[in-house]
N, C-alpha and C positions, 0 to 999 in steps of 0.2 A: 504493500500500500504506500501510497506517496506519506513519507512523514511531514508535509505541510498541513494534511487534512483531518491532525485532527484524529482518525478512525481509530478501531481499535487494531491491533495485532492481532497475531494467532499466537503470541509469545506470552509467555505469564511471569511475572516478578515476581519469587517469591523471599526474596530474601528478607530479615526483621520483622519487625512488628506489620500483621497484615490488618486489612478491614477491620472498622469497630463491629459491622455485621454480617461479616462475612460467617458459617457454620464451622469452621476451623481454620483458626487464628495460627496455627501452628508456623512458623517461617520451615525454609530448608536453604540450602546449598547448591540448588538449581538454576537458581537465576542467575550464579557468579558465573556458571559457562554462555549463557544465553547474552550477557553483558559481554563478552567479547566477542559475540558475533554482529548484533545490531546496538548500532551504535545511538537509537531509540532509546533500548532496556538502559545499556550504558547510563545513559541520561540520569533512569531510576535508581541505577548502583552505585551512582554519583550522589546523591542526593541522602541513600539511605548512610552512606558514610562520610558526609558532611564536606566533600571535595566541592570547594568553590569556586578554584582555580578551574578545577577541572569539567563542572558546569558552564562554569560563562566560556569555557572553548569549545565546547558543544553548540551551546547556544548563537553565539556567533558563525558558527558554523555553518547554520540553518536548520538546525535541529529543532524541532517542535517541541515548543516547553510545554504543550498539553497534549502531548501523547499519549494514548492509552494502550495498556496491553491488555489481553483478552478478559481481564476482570473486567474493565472500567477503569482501572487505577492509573494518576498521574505521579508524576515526581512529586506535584506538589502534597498530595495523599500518603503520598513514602517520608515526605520530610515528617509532615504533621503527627505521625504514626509515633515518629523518633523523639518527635520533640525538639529538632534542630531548626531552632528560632533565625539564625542566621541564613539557613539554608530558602527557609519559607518564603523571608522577606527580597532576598534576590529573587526569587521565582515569582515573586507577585510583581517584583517592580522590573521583571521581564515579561509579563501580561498572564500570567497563570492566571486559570478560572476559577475563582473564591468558591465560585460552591457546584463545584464540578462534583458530580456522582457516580461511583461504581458501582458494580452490576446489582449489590445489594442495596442501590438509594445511598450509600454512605458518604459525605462530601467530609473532605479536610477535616472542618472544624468537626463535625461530629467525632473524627478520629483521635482527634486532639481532645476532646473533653473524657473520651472513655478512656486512653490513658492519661490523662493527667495535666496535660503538656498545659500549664496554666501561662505560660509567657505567648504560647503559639497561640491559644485559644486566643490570650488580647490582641494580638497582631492581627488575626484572621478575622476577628470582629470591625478590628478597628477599618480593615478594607471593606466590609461592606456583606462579611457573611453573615448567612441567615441561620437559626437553629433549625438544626435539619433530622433531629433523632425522632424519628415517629413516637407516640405516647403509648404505642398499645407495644412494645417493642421488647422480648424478653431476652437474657444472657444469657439461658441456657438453650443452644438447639432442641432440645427435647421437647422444648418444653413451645414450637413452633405450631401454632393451629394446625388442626390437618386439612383445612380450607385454602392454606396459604398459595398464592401464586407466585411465582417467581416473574416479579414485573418486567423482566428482559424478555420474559415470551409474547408481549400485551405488543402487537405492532398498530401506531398510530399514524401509519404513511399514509392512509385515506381518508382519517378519522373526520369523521363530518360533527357536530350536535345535533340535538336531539332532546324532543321534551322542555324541557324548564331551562336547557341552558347545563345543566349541570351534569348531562351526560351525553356520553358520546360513543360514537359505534366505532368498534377496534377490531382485530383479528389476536383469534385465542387460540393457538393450535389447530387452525386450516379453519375453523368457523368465527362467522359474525358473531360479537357479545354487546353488551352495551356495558360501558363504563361508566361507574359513577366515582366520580372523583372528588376528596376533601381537600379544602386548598391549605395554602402555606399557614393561613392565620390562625387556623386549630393548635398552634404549637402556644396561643396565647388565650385563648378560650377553650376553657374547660366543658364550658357545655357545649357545645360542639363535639368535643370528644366524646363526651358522656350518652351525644343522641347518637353516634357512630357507633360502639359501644353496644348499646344497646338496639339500634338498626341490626346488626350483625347477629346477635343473640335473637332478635325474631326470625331472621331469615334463616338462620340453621334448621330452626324447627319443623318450616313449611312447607310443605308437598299437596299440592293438588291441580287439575289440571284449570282452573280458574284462575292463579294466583302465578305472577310471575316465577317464574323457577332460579334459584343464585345458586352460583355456580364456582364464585370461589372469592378468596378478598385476598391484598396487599396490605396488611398491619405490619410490617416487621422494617420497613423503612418508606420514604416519604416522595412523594403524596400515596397517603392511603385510597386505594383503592376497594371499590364494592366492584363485584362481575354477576352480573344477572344476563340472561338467553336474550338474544333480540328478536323484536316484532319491528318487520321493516313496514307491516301496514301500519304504524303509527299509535297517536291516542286518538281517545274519543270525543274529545274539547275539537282536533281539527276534522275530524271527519264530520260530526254534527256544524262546524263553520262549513264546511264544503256543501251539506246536504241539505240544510235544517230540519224543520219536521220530518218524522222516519214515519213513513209505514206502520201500521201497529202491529205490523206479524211480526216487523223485522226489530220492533221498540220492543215487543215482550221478549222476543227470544236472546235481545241484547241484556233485559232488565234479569230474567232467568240466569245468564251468565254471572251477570256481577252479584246477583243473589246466592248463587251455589259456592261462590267465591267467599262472600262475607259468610255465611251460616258456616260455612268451615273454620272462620278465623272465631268467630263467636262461641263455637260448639269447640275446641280447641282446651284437650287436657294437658296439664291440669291447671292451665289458666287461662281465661279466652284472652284474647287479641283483640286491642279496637283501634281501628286504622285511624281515626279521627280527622284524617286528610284527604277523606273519601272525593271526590271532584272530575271530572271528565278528563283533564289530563295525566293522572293519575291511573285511568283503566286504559290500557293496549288491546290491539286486534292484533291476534296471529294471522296465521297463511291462509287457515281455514273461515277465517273474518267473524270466528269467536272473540269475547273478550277475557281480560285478565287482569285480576289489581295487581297494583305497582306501588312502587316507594311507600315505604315503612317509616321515612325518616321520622314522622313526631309520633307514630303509633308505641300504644301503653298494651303492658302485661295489667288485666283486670285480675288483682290476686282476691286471699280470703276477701278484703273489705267491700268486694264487689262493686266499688265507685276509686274513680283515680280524681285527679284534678294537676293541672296547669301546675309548673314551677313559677311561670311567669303570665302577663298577659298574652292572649293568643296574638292581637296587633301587633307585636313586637315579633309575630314568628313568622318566617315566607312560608306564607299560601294562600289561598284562593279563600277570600273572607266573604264569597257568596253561599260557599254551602257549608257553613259551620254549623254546628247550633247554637240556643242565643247561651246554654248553659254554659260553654267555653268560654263565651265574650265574655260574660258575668264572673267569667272566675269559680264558676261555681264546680262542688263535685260530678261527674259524670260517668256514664256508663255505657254499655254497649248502643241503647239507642240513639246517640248522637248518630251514631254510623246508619240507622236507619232514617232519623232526619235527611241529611246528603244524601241518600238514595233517593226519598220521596222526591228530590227535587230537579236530581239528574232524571227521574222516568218523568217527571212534568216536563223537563227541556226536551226529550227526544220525540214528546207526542207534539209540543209546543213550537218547538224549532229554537226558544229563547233563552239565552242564561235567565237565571231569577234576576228578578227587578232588573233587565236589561237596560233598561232606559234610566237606571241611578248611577252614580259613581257609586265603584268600589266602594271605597270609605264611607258611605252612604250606608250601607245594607246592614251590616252589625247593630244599627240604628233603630233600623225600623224591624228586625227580627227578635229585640229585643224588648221593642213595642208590641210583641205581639201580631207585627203586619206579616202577611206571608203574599210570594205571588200570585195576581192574581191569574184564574182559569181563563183562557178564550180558545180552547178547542171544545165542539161540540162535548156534552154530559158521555153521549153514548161510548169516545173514547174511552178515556178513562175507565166507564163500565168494564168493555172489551178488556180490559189491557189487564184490569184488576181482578176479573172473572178469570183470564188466564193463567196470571200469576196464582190465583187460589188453587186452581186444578196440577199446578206443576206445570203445565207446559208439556205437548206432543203426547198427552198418556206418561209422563214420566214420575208425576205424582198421584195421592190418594187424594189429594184433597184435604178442605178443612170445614167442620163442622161447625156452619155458620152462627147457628144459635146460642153455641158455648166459644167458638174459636173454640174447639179441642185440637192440637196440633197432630193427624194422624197417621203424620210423617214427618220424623226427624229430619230427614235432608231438607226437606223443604220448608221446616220449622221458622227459620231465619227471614224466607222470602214470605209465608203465610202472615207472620209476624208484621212487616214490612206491611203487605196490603190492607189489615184491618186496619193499620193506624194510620195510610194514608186516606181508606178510605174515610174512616174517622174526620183526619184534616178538611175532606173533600167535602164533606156533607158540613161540617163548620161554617166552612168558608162559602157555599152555598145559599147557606143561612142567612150569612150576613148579607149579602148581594142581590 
């Protein structure tokens, strides 16, 4: 490889002190023959034993001071290691990259603070590096998630966005994934970490074919990454902009979806699951033009107490403050039916064509839900009936049904979505009342 570019080697450095996160730290006596053949490693066998003479003849040379060899590792990653303060500051003030990372996410300084090097740590701060030690980050290899990805396999040569902005489609071992990525500023926000954390901890547990499938995460150096299965037909916030009002065979067999979805996360031992960021962007279409929930980021374990509540205000958190419930806004305790609230309201917009209170600003709606206002209906009574008739039956013969007189639930699968219709239709005939 041209050593102007930068690339990596196929040559490995292994001499001294190695990665802070690399799985064996252990040095050897390989890289002193490897050093007298390219004159690259050189560079690195210079640097691990403090030759500064022997650097800046390199360097002038034309030798590239950010060379890597097949870890990721530069010389300036070799000095930091060492602790050779002298070593560093020549390499920086020959344009070394402060927060250049090997193949385990590990840049300079982070190698400098796991051993020690408190002179190097101030020199590499004072250029302009960043903390770069992931939080979820453990010292013993063993002790590595068995979810872990090895971020050198995640190729981003195509990566497009997708969704909210915060993720992106990559190549994972010859298929599409979508990547959700936590940015640099979690290393100063702890709750960030804390909803990652616990994001991660729901998605181990979840298997069903309604509910996006994850598939593996990046905790062990930075930026952490999430991997969830891609749906390259999209969400359901852009398909309902493309389409508006649906069909109502094609509204109930969508609403059927995201019901089978939610009763799973609800009926979920030994603690249910409440998504509480239930919303149109948030459900995906697969290939087969089913849907699927997506992103967990602010969903709560509902344990013994049966109700959770908010650390903080919900305004204060990104998402979509049309389909909340007003319980959230209020601060108040809650439970699994907020996530039936956001459903009643997404099967209105797919019969309707409109977000709720379409015609309000955002900031608006928290407002008036907490006023007790709700959207109002303008598709014919009979939909609705339709939509709600089928949701009671299960959909295609696929349920028993519910026993109108008592709501007896006398099918668990469809417990969730039976649930679901008596209480909108409840809202519906409310809201009829009043009108």
């Amino acid at each position: 490889m041209d050593s102007t570019t930068g690339c990596k080697s196929p040559v490995r450095f292994t001499l001294g002190k190695q990665s802070s996160l690399a799985p064996d730290r252990e040095g050897s006596s390989r890289g002193a023959i490897e050093a007298a053949i390219d004159p690259r490693v050189r560079l690195m066998y210079m640097a691990n034993e403090g030759d500064l003479e022997g650097i800046k003849e390199l360097l002038d040379s034309g030798t590239n001071v950010n060379f890597k060899d097949i870890d990721g590792r530069t010389a300036l990653h070799v000095a930091a290691c060492q602790g050779l303060t002298d070593v560093v500051r020549l390499l920086l003030d020959r344009g070394a990259d402060v927060d250049s990372k090997d193949r385990w996410g590990s840049t300079p300084l982070a190698d400098a603070v796991y051993y020690k090097n408190q002179d190097v740590i101030k020199l590499l701060e004072k250029h302009g590096a960043k903390p770069p030690i992931a939080p979820m980050h453990v010292q013993n290899s063993r002790e590595v998630p068995e979810y872990e990805i090895d971020p050198s396999e995640l190729d981003f040569s195509n990566s497009v966005n997708i969704t909210k902005g915060t993720f992106r489609v990559a190549s994972w071992r010859g298929i599409k994934v979508a990547v959700k990525t936590l940015g640099e500023e979690v290393f100063t926000d702890e709750e960030k970490v804390k909803a990652f954390r616990d994001e991660l901890a729901l998605l181990q547990k979840i298997r069903h074919p309604n509910v996006v499938q994850f598939l593996g995460a990046v905790t062990q150096s930075s930026p952490m990454i999430i991997v969830t299965e891609y749906l390259p037909k999209g969400d359901l916030r852009a398909y309902l902009k493309l389409k508006g009002a649906l069909k109502l065979k094609l509204a109930v067999k969508f609403a059927l979806d995201i019901a089978r979805g939610m009763n799973y996360l609800h009926e979920h031992k030994p603690e249910a699951i409440i998504h509480r960021d239930l919303e149109p962007s948030n459900i995906l279409r697969d290939d087969s033009g089913h849907l699927k929930v997506a992103d967990f980021g602010v969903s709560k374990l509902l344990k013994v107490a049966n109700r959770v509540k908010e650390d903080k205000p919900v305004t204060s958190q990104e998402t979509s403050w049309r389909y909340v419930a007003p319980e959230v806004y209020r601060n108040e305790e809650y439970d699994t039916k907020v996530d039936v609230f956001s459903f009643a309201l997404i099967l209105q917009e797919m019969i309707e064509g409109f977000p709720p209170f379409h015609a309000q600003q955002e900031y608006e709606v928290p407002k008036a839900y907490v006023e007790n206002e709700r959207p109002p209906f303008r598709a014919p009574a009979k939909c609705y009936a339709y939509g709600l008739r089928e949701l009671e039956e299960g959909g295609e013969g696929e349920g028993r049904g519910v026993d109108e007189e008592n709501q007896v639930l006398l099918d668990s699968r469809m417990g969730w979505t039976a649930q679901m219709s008596k209480e909108f239709r409840e809202y519906a005939e409310e809201r009829s009342s009043k009108s």
